[in-house]
VOGU-3710 file (C-alpha; in Angstrom, 3 decimals, decimal comma):
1> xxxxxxxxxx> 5,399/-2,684/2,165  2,007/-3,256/3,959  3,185/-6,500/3,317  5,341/-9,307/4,289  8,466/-7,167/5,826  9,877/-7,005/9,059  6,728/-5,834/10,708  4,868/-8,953/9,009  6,713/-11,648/7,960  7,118/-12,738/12,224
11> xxxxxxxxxx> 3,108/-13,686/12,073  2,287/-14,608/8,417  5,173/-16,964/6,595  2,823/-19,499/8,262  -0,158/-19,030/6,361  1,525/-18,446/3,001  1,710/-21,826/2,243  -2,196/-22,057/2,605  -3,343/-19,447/0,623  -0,589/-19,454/-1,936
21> xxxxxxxxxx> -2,061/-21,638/-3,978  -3,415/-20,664/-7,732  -6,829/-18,892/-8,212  -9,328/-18,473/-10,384  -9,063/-15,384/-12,718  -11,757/-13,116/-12,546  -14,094/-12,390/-15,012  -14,753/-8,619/-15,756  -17,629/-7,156/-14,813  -19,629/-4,066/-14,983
31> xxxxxxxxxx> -22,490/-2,151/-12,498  -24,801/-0,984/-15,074  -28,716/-0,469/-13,506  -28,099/-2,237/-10,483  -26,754/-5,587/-11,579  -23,352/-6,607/-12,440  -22,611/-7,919/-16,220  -19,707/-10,388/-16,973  -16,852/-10,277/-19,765  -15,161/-13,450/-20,630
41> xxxxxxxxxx> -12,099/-11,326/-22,396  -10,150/-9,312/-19,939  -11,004/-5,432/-20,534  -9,113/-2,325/-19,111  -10,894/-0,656/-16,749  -13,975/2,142/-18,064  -13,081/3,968/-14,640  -16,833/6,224/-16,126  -18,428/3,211/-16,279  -17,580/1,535/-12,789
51> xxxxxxxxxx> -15,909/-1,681/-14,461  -14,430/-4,229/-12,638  -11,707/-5,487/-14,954  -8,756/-7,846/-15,639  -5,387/-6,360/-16,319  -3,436/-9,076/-17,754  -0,197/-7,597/-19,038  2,616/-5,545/-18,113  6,748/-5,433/-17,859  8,275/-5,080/-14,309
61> xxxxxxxxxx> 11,287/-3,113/-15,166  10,136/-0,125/-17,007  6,939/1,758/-17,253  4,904/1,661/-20,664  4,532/5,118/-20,412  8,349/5,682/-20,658  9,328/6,308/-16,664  12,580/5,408/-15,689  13,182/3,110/-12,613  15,054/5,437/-9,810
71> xxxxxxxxxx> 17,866/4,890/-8,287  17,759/4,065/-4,590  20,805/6,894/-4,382  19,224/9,339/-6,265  15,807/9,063/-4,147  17,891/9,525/-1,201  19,806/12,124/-2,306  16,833/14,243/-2,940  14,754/13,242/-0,235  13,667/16,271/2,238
81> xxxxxxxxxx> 12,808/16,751/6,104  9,881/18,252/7,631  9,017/18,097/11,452  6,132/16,670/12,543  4,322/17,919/15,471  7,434/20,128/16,294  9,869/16,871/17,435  9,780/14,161/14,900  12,029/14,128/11,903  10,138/13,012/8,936
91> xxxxxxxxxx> 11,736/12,213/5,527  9,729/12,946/2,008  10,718/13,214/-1,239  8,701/15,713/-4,029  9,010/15,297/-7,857  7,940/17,616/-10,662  9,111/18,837/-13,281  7,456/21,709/-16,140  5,038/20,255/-17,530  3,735/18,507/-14,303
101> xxxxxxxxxx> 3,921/21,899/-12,994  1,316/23,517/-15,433  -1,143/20,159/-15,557  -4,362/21,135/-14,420  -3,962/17,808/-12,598  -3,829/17,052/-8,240  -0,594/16,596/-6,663  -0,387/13,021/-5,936  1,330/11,338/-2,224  2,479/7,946/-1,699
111> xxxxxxxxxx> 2,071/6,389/1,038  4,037/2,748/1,591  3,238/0,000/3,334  4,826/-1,739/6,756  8,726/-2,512/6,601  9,011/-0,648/3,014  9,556/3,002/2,240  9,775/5,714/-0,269  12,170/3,678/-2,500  9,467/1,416/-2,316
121> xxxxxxxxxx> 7,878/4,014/-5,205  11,201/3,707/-7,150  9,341/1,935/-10,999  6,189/4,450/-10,124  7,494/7,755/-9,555  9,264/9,135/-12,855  6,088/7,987/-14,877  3,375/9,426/-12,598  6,094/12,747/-12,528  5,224/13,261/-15,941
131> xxxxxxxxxx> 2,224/14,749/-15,723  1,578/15,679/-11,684  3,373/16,790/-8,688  4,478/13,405/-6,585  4,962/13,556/-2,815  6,082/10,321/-0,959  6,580/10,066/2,686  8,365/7,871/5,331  5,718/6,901/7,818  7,357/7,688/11,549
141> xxxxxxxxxx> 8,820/4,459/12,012  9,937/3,560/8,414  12,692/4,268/6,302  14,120/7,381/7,217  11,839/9,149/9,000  12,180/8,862/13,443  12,014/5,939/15,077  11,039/7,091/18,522  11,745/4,876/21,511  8,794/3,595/23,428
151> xxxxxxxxxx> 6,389/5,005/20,599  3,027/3,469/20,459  2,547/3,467/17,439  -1,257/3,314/15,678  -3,264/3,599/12,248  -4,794/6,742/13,958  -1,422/8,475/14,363  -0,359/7,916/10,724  -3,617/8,817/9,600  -3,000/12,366/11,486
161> xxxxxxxxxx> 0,421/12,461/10,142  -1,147/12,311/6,183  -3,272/15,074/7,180  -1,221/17,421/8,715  1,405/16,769/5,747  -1,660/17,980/3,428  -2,062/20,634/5,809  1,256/22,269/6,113  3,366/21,034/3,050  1,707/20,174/0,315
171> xxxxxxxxxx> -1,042/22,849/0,585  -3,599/21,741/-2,058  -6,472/19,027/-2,806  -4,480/15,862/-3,295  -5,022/12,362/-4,381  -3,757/9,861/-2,022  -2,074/6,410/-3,538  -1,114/3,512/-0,913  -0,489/-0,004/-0,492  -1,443/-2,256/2,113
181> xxxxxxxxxx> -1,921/-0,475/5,705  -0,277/2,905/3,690  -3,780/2,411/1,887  -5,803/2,054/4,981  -3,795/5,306/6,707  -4,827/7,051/3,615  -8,657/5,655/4,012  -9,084/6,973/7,796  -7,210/10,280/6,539  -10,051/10,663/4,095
191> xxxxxxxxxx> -12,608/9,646/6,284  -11,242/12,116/8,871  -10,200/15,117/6,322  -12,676/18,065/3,845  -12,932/17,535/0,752  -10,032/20,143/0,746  -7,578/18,377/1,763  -8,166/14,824/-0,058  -9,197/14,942/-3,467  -9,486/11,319/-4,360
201> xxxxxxxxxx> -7,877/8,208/-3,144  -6,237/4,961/-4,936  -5,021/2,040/-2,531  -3,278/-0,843/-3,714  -4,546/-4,336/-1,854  -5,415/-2,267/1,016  -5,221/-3,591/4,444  -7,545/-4,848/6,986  -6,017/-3,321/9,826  -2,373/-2,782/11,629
211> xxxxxxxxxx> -2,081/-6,044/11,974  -4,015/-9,273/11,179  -5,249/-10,520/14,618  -8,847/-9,374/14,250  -9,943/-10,450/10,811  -11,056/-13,380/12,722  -13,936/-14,287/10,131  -11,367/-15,480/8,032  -10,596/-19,323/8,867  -6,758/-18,981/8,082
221> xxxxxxxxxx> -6,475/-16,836/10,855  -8,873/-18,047/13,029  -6,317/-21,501/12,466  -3,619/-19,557/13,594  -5,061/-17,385/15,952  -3,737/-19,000/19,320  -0,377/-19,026/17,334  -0,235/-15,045/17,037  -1,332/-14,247/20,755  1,721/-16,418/21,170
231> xxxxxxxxxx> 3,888/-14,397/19,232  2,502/-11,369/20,782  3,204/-11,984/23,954  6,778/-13,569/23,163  7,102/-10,176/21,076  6,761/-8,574/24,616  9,951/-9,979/26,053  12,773/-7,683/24,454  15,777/-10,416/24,377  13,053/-12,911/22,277
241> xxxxxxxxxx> 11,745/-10,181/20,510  15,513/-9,063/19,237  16,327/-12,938/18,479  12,886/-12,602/16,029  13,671/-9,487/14,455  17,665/-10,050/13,938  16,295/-13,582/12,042  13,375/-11,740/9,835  15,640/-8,857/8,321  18,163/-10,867/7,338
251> xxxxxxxxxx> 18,991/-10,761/3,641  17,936/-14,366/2,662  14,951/-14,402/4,669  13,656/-11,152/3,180  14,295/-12,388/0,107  12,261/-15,157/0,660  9,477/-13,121/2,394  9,288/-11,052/-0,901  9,276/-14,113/-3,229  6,249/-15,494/-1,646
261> xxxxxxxxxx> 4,250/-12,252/-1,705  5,292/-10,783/-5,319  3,760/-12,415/-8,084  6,545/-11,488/-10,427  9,522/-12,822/-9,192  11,796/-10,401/-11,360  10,855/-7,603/-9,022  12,568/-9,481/-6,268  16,017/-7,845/-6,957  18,514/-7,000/-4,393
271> xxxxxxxxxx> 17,664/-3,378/-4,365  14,005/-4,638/-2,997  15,844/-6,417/-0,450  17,876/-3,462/0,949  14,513/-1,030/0,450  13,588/-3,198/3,175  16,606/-4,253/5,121  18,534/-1,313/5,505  15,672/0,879/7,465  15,409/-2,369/9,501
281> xxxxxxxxxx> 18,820/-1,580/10,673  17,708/1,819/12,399  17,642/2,514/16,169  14,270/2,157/17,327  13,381/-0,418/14,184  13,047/-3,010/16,949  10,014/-0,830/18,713  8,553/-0,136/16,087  8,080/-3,547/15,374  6,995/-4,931/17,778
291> xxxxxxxxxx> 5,021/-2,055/18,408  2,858/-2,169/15,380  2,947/-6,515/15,537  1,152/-6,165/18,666  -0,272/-3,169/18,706  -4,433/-2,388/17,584  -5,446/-3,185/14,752  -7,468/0,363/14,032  -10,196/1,173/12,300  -11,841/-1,563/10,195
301> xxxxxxxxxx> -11,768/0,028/6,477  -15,441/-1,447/5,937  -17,047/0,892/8,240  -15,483/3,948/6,809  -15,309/3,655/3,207  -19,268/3,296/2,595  -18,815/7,655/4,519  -16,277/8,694/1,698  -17,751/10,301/-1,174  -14,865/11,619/-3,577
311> xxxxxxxxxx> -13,169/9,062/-6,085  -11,963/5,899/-4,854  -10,055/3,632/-7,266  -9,125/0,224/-5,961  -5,925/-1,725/-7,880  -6,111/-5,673/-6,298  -3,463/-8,217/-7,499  -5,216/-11,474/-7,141  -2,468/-13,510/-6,012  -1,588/-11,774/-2,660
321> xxxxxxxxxx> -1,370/-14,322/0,396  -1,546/-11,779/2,385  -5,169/-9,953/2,328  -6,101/-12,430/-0,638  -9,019/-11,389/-2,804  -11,039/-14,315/-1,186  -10,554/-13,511/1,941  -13,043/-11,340/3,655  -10,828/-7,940/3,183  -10,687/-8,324/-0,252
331> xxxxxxxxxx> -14,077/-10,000/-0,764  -15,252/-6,596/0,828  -12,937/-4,594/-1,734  -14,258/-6,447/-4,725  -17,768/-6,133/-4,241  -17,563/-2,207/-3,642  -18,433/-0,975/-7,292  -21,737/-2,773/-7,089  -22,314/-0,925/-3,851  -20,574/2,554/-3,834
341> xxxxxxxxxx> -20,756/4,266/-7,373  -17,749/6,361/-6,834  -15,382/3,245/-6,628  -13,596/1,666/-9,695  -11,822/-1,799/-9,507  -9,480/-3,337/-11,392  -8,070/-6,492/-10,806  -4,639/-7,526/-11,611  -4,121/-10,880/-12,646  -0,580/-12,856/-11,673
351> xxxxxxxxxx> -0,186/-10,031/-8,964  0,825/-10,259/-5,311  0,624/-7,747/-2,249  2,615/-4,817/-4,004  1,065/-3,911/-7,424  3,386/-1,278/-8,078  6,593/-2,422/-7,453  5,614/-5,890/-8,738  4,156/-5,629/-12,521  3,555/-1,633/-12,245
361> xxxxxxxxxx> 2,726/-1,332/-15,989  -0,320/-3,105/-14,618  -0,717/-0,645/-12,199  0,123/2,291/-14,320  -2,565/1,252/-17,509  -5,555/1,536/-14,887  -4,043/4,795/-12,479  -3,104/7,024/-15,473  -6,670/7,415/-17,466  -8,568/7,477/-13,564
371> xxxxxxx> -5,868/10,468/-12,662  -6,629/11,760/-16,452  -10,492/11,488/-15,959  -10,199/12,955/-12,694  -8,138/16,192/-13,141  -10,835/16,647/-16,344  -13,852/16,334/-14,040
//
C-alpha cells in the first residue's frame, strides 16, 4: 500500500504517534468565480462543479453498489503474466464482464501502493467491473510480479512500466486509479504519456515521493530527519538490514502497522495482513526494500500536476499519518481545485492512507458519478 508496509513501516511507526491525533473535519467547499464557498453540511462531490466535499458514510465490507469482496484465491487464480522489457515477469489481473464490455466507458488500471498488491483492490474491483474493463498490476518488486536482485529501483521506472502496459496490453485511452506512491507512478506516467494513452487519472492520498526523506518542509520529518539517514545507512549493511525486515513483516507487527494507518479498523482483517506479508516473503523482497527505503525520492508531484490537463480526481482520507492532509503534500492536494479547474476533491472523513480498502463505499460514492461524467463527456 503506498503506505505503512514493509517498505514503510522501518522509517515512519515513529511519527505516527505525532500526527495520529484527531482533526478537524473539513468543511465543503466550492471554486465558483475565483473564490472558494463553504458548506457547513457535508455534500457529495458536484465533480461539474469542482466541489471539495465531505464524504461521511460508508460500510467496509461490501460495496453500496452491490460488488462483492474477492477472494484473495480467486484474484490469484486469474491473475495473468506479461513481460516487461523482454526479461521481467510481471503479474496483472483484467476483469470484465458483458455489459462492461459494451459501456462506452475507459478501461480503468490500478495501481497499488508500496508493500501491497493487486489483492490490495480485492472490496474495489467487482463494483468498478460492473460497468468498465479493470486492469490491476503488480509493480516489479511487489506481489507477484519479479523481484530482481540488485534492482535499483525508482518512481521513473514504474512510471515507464504504466506506460508501456498502456502501450502494449491494454491498447486504449485509460483512466489511471492509485494510492499512495501507485498514485504518484500514475502522475509522472501522465505527465510523461499523450493524451492517448491516459485518459484521466484518480489517486488516492497520493504520495510525496518514493520515500519521505525530502519533504523536509514538514517539521515531523525535519524532527526525524537525522533518524532516517540513520536508518538509511544501517539499511545499507545487509545482515542489519535482514534483522529490520524479518521484524517489520511479521504478522503482529503488520497488523499493527495497518491499525495505525486505516481509519476503520474492521478492514484490518487477516487477509490484509497476508496481502502484505506473503509477497514480503519473496526472493529479492529484501532488495527491494531497502532499495526503494533508500533510494530517490523522484519527481515531486507539485511540479508536474499544474502540466496535466485531462481529468484529475483526488479521493483524501483525512486521518492518514502518513502524508496527512496538513502536511505540506496534502495541503498541496487540497488546495488544487481552487487552482487547476480540471481537478475534483473529495475528502473522506474518518479515513486513513488506503481509501479503498479502508471505507471503499466512501471511495466508490465519489469515483462512480466522476467515471460516469467522464465516459459521457
Amino acid at each position: 500500500m503506498g503506505f505503512s508496509s514493509p517498505a514503510v513501516a522501518a522509517e515512519l511507526p515513529l511519527l505516527c504517534s505525532l500526527v495520529n491525533t484527531k482533526r478537524e473535519s473539513f468543511l465543503c467547499q466550492r471554486r465558483k468565480h475565483g473564490h472558494v464557498s463553504y458548506y457547513k453540511k457535508p455534500i457529495f462531490c458536484n465533480i461539474k462543479s469542482n466541489i471539495t466535499a465531505t464524504a461521511t458514510t460508508g460500510s467496509p465490507s461490501s460495496s453500496s453498489c452491490g460488488g462483492k469482496v474477492l477472494e484473495i484465491k480467486e484474484i490469484e487464480e486469474r491473475c495473468r503474466k506479461w513481460i516487461w522489457k523482454g526479461k521481467f515477469s510481471i503479474n496483472y489481473f483484467v476483469s470484465c464482464n458483458s455489459d462492461s464490455q459494451s459501456s462506452p466507458g475507459p478501461p480503468l488500471l490500478l495501481v497499488h501502493g508500496f508493500g501491497a498488491s493487486i489483492p490490495h483492490w480485492r472490496r474495489n474491483i467487482d463494483t468498478l467491473a460492473k460497468n468498465y474493463t479493470v486492469y490491476a498490476v503488480d509493480l516489479l518488486g511487489f506481489g507477484a510480479s519479479d523481484k530482481p536482485e540488485g534492482f535499483s529501483y525508482t518512481m521513473e521506472e514504474w512510471a515507464q512500466l504504466i506506460l508501456d502496459f498502456l502501450d502494449e496490453v491494454i491498447q486504449k485511452p485509460t483512466v489511471l486509479i492509485g494510492n499512495s506512491v501507485g498514485s504518484l507512478a500514475c502522475v509522472i506516467a501522465a505527465s510523461e504519456s499523450s493524451h492517448a494513452l491516459v485518459r484521466g487519472l484518480v489517486l488516492l492520498n497520493c504520495a510525496g515521493g518514493m520515500n519521505n526523506k525530502e519533504i523536509v518542509d514538514d517539521w515531523r520529518i525535519k524532527l526525524f530527519l537525522p533518524l532516517l539517514w540513520l536508518i538509511d545507512f544501517l539499511l545499507k549493511q545487509r545482515a542489519i538490514a535482514s534483522l529490520i525486515f524479518e521484524r517489520v513483516k511479521e504478522r503482529d507487527t503488520l497488523r499493527n502497522i495497518l491499525l495505525s494507518v486505516y481509519g476503520n479498523k474492521e478492514s484490518v482483517d487477516e487477509d490484509l495482513v497476508e496481502i502484505i506479508r506473503g509477497p514480503a516473503c519473496d526472493e529479492g523482497a529484501l532488495d527491494a526494500f531497502v532499495s526503494i527505503v533508500t533510494g530517490p525520492p523522484g519527481p515531486n508531484p507539485v511540479t508536474l500536476m499544474p502540466g496535466l490537463s485531462i481529468p484529475i480526481l483526488v479521493l483524501w482520507g483525512d486521518q492518514d499519518p502518513f502524508t496527512p492532509i496538513d502536511g505540506p503534500v496534502g495541503k498541496y492536494f487540497s488546495s488544487l481545485p481552487s487552482q487547476l479547474s480540471n481537478v475534483s476533491l473529495c475528502m473522506l472523513e474518518g479515513v486513513g492512507h488506503c481509501p479503498h480498502d479502508d471505507k471503499p463505499d466512501l471511495v466508490h460514492d465519489s469515483l462512480l458519478p466522476w467515471l460516469a461524467s467522464l465516459a459521457a463527456s
